[in-house]
N, C-alpha and C positions, 0 to 999 in steps of 0.2 A: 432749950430752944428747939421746935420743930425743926427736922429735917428737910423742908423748902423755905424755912424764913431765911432772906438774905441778910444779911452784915449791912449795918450803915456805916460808909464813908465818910469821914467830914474833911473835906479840901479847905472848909472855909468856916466861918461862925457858927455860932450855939446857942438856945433856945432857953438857955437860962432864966431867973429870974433872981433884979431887974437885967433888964429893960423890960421883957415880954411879962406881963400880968401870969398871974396862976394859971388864970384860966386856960388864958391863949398857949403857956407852955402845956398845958394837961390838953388841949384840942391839935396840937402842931403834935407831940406824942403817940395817938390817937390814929390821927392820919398818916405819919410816919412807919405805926407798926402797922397800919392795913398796905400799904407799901412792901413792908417786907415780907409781908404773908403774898403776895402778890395780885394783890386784888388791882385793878386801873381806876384809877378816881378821876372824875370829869368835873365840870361846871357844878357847883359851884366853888368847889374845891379845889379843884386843881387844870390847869389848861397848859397845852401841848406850846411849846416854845421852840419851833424850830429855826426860827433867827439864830439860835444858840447852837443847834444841832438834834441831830438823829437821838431819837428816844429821852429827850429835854424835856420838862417842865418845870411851871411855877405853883409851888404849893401855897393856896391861899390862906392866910387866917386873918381873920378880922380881931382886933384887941381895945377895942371902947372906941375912941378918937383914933387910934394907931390900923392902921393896916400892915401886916408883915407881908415879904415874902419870902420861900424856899425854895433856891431854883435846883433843881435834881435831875440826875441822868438814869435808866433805868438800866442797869447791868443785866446779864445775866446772872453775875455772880454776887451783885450788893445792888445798894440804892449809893449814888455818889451826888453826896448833896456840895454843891459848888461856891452857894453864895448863902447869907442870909441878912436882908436888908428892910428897914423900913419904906414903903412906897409912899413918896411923897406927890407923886404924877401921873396923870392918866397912864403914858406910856410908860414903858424899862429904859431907865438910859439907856444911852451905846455904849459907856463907858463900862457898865454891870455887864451888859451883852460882852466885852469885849476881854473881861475881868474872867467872866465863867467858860468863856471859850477856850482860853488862855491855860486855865486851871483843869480843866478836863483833861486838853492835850498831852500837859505834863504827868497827869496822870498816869495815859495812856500811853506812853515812854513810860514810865516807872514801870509800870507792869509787864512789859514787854521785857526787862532788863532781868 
């Protein structure tokens, strides 16, 4: 591994296949390691979530009929992906918002410990 690729996190789900098509696992992979090389990925790709918090987002892939999402936090030291759920709605529930809030915090206690 290069010496500034960060470590991914996972608090929460995985990118397997099923549910996620090849593709969409081989495209979520893709975008995840340009993440750890630290590259910022925007529209269409990915968008800033700060309902959730500081340095939040939602990684988008599109998978046929399926939309995923991957909501991630950008460390200095990993990528801490929080959730990972199919979008069935325009918006993020509250309860996903409240789910990856949740899940960071304790994190962020574990780390401190």
């Amino acid at each position: 591994m290069h010496g500034e690729d960060r470590p991914l996190v996972w608090l929460h789900g995985e990118i397997k296949s099923p549910p996620f098509s090849a593709a969409a696992r081989l495209d979520a992979g893709v975008l995840l390691r340009r993440l750890q090389r630290g590259e910022r990925l925007s529209m269409p790709h990915s968008r800033p979530m700060p309902t959730i918090g500081a340095r939040c987002h939602e990684l988008r892939i599109n998978d046929g009929h399926v939309t995923w999402r991957i909501f991630y936090r950008v460390d200095p030291d990993a990528i801490v992906i929080a959730e990972v759920m199919k979008k069935k709605t325009q918006s993020t529930p509250e309860a996903t918002i409240e789910t990856c809030r949740s899940r960071l915090a304790r994190y962020g206690r574990h780390k401190e410990d």
